[in-house]
ZASE-102448 format. One record per residue: x, y, z negated of N, C-alpha, C, CB in turn; residue in one letter. Coordinates in Angstrom, 2 decimals. Each point is the difference from the previous one (the first is absolute). Glycine has a CB too. Example, Ala and Ser with C-alpha at 12.3 -4.5 7.8 and 13.67 -1.06 7.14 Angstrom:
BEGIN
     n.c1     n.c2     n.c3    ca.c1    ca.c2    ca.c3     c.c1     c.c2     c.c3    cb.c1    cb.c2    cb.c3  residu
    13.19    -5.69    -7.80    -0.89     1.19     0.00     0.90     1.20     0.00    -1.89    -1.17    -1.25       A
     1.54     2.22     1.97     0.82     1.19    -0.06    -0.77     1.09    -0.73     1.18    -0.63     2.15       S
//
This chain:
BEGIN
     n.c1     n.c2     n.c3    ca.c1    ca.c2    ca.c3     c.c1     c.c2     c.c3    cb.c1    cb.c2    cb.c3  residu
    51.36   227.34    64.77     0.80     0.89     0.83     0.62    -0.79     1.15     0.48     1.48    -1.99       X
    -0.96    -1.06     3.06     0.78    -0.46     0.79     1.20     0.85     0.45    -1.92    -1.24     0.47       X
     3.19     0.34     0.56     1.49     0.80    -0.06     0.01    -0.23     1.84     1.68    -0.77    -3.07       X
    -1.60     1.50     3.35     0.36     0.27     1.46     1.29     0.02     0.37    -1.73     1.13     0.06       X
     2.33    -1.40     0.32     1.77     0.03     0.74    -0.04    -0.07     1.49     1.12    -1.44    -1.93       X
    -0.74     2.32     2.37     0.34     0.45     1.75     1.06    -0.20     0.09    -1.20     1.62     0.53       X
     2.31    -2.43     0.13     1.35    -0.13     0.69    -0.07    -0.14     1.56     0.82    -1.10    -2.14       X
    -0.17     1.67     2.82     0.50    -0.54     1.41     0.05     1.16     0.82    -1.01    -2.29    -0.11       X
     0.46     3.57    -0.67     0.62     1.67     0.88     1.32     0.23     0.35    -1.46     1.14    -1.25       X
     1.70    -0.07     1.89     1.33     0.18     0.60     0.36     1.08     0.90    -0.09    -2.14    -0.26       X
     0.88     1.80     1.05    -0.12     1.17     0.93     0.33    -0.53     1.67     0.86     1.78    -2.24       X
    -1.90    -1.43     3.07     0.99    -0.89     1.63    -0.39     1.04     1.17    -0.43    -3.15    -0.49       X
     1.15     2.84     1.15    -0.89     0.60     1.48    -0.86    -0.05     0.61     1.07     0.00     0.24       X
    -1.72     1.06     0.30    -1.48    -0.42     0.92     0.53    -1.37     0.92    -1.14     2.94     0.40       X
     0.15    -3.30    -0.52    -0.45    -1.37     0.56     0.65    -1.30    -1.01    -0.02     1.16     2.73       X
     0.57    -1.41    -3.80     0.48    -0.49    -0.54    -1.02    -0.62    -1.22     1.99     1.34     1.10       X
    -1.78    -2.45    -1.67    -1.27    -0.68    -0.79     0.54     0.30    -1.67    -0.75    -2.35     2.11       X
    -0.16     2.07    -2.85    -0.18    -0.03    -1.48    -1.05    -1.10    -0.81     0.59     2.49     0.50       X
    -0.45    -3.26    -1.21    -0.89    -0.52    -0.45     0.02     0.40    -1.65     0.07    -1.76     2.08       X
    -0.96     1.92    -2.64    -0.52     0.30    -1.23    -0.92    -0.78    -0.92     0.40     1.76     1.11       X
     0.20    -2.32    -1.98    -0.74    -0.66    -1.20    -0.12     0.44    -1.44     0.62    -1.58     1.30       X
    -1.59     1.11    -1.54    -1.04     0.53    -1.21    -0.30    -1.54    -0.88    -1.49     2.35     1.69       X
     1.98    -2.80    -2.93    -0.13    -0.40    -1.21    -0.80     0.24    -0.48     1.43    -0.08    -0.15       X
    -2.55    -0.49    -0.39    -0.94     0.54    -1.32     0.49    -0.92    -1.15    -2.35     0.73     1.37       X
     2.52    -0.57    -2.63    -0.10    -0.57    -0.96    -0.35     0.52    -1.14     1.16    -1.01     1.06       X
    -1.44    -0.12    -2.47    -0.30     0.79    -1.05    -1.10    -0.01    -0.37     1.35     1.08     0.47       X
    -2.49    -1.68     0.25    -1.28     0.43    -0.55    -1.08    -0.90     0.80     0.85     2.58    -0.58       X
    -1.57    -3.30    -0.48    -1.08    -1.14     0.65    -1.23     0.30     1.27     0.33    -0.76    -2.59       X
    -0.26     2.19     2.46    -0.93     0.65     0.85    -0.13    -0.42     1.47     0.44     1.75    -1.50       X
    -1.94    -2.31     1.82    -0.08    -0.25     1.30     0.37     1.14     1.04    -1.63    -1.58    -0.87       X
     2.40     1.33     1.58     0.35     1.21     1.08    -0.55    -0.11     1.50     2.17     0.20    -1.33       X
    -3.02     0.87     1.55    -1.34    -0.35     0.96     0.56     0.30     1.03    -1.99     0.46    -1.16       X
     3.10     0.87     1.57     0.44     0.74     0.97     1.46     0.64    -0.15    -2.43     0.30     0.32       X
     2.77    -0.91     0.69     1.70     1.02    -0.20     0.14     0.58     1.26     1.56    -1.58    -1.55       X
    -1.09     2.56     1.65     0.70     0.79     1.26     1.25     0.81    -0.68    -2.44     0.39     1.51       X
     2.78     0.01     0.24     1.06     1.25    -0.48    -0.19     1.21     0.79     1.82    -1.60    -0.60       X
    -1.83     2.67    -0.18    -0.40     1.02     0.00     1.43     0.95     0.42    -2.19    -0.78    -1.71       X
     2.49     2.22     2.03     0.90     0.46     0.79    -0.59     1.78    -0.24     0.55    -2.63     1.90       X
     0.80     3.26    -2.63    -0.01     1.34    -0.47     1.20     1.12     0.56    -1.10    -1.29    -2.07       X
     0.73     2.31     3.06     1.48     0.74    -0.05    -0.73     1.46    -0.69     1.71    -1.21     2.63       X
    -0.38     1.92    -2.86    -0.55     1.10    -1.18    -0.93     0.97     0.59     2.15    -0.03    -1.31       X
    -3.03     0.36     0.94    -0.79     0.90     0.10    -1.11    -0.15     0.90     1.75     1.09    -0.68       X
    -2.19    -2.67     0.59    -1.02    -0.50     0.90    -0.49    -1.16    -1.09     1.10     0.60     2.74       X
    -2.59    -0.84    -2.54    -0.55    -0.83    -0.24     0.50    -1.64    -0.26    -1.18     1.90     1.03       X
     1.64    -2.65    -1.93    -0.34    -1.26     0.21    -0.90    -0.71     0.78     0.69     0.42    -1.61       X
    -0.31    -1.12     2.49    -0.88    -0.85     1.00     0.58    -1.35     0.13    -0.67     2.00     1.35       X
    -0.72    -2.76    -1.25    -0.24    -1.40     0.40     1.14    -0.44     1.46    -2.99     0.36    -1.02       X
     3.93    -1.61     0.31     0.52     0.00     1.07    -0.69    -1.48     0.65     2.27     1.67    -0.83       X
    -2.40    -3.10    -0.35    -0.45    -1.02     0.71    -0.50    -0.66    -1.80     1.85    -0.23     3.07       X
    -3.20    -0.92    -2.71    -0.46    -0.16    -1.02    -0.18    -1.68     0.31    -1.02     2.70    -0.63       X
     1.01    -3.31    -0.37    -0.51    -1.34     0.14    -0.93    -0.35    -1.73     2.54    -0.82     2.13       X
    -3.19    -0.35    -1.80    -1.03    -0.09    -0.86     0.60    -1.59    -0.49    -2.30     1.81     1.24       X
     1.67    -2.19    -2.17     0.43    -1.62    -0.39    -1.00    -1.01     1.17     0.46     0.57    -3.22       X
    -1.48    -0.04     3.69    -0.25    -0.76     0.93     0.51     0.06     1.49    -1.63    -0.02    -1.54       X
     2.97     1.18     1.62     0.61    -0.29     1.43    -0.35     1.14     0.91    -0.22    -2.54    -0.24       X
    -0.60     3.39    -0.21    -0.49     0.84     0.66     1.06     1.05     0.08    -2.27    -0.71    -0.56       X
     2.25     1.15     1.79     1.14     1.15     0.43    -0.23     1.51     0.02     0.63    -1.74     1.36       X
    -0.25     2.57    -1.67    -0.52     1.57     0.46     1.73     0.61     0.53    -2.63     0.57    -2.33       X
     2.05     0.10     3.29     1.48     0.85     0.48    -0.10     1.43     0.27     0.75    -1.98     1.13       X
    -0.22     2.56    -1.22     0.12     1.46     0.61     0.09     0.14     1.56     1.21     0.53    -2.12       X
    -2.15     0.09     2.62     0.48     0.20     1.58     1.62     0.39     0.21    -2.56     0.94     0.50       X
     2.94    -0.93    -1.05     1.45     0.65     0.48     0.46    -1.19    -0.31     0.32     2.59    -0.42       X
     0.16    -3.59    -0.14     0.76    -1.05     0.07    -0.65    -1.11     0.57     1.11     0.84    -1.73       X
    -2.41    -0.74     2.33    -0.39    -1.26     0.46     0.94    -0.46     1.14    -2.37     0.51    -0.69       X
     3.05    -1.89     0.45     0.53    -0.46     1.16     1.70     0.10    -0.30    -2.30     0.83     1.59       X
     2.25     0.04    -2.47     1.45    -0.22    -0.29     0.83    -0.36    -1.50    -0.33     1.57     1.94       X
    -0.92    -1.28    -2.83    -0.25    -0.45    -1.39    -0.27    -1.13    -0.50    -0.50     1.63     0.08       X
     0.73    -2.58    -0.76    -0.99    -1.54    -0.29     0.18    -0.34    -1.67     0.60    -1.34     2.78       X
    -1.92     1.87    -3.46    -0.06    -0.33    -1.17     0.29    -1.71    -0.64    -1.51     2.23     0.43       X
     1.68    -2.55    -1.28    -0.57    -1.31    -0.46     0.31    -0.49    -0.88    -0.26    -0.36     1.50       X
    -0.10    -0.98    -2.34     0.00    -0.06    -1.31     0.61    -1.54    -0.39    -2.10     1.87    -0.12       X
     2.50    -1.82    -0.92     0.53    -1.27    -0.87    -0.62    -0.14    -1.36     2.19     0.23     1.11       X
    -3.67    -1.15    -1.06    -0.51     0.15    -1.17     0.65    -1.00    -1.08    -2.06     0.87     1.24       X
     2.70    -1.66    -0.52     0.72    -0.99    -1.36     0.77     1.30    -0.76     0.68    -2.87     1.38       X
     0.21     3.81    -0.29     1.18     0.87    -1.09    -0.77     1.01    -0.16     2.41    -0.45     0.70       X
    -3.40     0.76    -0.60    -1.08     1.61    -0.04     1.20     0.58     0.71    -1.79     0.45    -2.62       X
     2.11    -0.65     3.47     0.62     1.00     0.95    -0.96     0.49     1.01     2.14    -1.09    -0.28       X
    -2.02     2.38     1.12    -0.15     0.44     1.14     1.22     0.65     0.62    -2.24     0.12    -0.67       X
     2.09     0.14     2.07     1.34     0.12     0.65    -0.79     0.75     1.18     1.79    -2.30    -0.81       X
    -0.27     3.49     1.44    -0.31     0.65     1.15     0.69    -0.04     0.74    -0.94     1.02    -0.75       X
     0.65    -1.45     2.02     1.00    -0.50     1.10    -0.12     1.26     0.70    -0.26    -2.71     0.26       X
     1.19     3.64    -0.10    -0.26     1.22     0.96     0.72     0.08     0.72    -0.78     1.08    -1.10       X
     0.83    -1.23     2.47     0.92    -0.08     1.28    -0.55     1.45     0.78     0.26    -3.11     0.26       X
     0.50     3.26     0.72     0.03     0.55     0.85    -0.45     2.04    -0.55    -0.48    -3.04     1.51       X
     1.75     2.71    -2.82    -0.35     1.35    -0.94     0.27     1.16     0.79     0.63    -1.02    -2.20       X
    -1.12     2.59     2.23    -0.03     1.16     0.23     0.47     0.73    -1.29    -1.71    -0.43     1.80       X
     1.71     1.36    -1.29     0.86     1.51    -0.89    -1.60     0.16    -0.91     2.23     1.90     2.40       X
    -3.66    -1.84    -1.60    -0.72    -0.06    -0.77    -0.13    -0.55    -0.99    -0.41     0.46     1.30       X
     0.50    -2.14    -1.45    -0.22    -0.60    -0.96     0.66    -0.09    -1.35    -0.73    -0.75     1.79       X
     1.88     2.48    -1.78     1.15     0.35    -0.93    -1.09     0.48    -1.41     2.32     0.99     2.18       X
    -2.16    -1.95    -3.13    -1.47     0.34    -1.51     0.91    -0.91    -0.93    -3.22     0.00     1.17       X
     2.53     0.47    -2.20    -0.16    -1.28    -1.46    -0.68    -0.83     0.43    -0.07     1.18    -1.91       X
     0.33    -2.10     1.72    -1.17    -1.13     0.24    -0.37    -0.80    -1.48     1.00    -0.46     2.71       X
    -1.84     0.29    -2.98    -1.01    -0.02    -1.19    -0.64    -1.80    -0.10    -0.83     3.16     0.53       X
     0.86    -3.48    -1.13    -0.62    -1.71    -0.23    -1.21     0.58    -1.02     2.61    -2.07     0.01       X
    -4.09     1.27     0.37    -0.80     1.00    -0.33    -0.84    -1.79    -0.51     0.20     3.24     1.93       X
    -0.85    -3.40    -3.00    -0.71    -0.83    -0.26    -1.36     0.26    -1.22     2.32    -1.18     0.97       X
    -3.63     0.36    -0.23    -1.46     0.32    -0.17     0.05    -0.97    -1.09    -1.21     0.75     2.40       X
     0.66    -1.09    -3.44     0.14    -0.90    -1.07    -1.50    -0.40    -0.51     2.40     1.08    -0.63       X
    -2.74    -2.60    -0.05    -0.71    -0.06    -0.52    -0.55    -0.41    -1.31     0.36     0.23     1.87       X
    -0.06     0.11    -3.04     0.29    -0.82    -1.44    -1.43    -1.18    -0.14     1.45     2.58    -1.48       X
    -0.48    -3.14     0.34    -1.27    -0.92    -0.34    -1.03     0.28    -0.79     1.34    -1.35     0.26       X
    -2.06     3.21    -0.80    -1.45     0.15     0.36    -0.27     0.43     0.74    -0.43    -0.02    -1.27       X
     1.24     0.25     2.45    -0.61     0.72     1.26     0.20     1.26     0.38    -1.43    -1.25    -0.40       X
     2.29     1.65    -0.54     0.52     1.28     0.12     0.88     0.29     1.19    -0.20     0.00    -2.34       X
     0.09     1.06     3.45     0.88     0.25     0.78     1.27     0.95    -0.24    -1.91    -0.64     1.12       X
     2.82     0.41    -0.74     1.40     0.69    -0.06     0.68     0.23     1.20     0.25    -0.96    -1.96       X
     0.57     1.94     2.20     0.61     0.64     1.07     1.64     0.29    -0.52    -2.55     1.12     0.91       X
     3.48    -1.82     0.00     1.50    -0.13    -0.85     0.15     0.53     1.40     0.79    -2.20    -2.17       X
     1.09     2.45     1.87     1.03     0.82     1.22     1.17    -0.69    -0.59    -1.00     2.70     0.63       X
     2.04    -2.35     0.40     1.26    -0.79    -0.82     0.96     1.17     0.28    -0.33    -2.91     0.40       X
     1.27     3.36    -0.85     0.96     1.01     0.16     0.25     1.07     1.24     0.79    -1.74    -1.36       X
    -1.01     0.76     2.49     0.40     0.23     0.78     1.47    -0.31     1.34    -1.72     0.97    -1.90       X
     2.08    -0.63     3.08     1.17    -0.91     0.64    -0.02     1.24     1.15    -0.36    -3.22    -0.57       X
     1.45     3.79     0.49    -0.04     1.00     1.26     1.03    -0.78     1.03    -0.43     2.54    -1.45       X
    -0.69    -2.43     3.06     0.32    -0.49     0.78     0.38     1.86     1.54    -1.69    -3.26    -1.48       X
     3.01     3.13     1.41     0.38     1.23     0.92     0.59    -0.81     1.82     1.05     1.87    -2.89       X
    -1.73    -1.37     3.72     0.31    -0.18     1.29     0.00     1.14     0.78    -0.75    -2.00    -0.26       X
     2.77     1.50     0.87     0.12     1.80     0.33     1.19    -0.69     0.67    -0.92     2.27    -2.15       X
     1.33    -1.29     3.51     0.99    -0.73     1.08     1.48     0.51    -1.14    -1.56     0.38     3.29       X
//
């Protein structure tokens, strides 16, 4: 089992920054992919930014440029640097991790969740 923990939501004004980190612990499982993912009610969960253990980046057109994923594999951390926030970017934000056991089995974890609100 792996354990997901999101801290660093809040609440600020447009144009105002947030950074967000994500913990994994608990479980020997190689972890192939983490992102964070972003929910408001009555809409779809969507991809907000993804990284891979080899460094590889994925972003959402909407935060490119103002978003910057990235990772701490000594602490299995990942972290979200989000500057230059909008009223849009008002969601749950979700710590989302791709897993790989030792027979090869794949797994798909989430962690609670961290509501991030931006509003004048």
């Amino acid at each position: 089992q792996v354990q997901l923990v999101e801290s660093g939501g809040g609440s600020v004004q447009p144009g105002g920054s947030l950074r967000l980190s994500c913990a994994a612990s608990g479980s020997r499982l190689r972890i192939d992919v983490m992102g964070w993912y972003r929910q408001v009610p009555e809409k779809e969960r969507e991809l907000v930014a993804t990284i891979t253990s080899a460094g590889n980046i994925n972003y959402a057109d909407s935060v490119k440029g103002r978003f910057t994923i990235s990772r701490d594999n000594a602490k299995n951390t990942v972290y979200l640097q989000m500057n230059g926030l909008r009223p849009g970017d008002t969601a749950v934000y979700y710590c989302n991790a791709r897993t790989t056991s030792l027979f090869g089995y794949r797994g798909n974890h989430w962690g609670q969740g961290t509501q991030v609100t931006v509003s004048s």
